[in-house]
C-alpha positions, 0 to 999 in steps of 0.5 A: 501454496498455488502459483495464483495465491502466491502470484496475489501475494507479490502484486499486493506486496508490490503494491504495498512497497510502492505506495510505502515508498510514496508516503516516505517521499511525501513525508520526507519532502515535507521533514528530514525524517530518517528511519521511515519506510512507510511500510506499516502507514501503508498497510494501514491506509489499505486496510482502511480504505479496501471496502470503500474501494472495492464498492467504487469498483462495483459501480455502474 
């Protein structure tokens, strides 16, 4: 693996991490959910908004 491709692969998984930790905190302010970690409902919401993101960016 390149020191590039594994140095984006720990900024995304961070970035994942922390935004899972976001919506475990949101979740659990609103329920006592035990057991979530957020994890998948943030690789999910990534995947979802990625293409509308990435065109945000390009934008003048």
């Amino acid at each position: 693996m390149t020191d590039q491709k594994e140095v984006l692969e720990m900024i995304l998984t961070a970035e994942v991490l922390a935004l899972a930790a976001a919506l475990k905190a949101e979740k659990l302010s609103r329920s006592n959910v035990m057991g979530y970690d957020g994890i998948s409902d943030a690789v999910r919401l990534i995947k979802s908004k990625r293409a509308s993101i990435l065109e945000a960016l390009t934008r003048p």
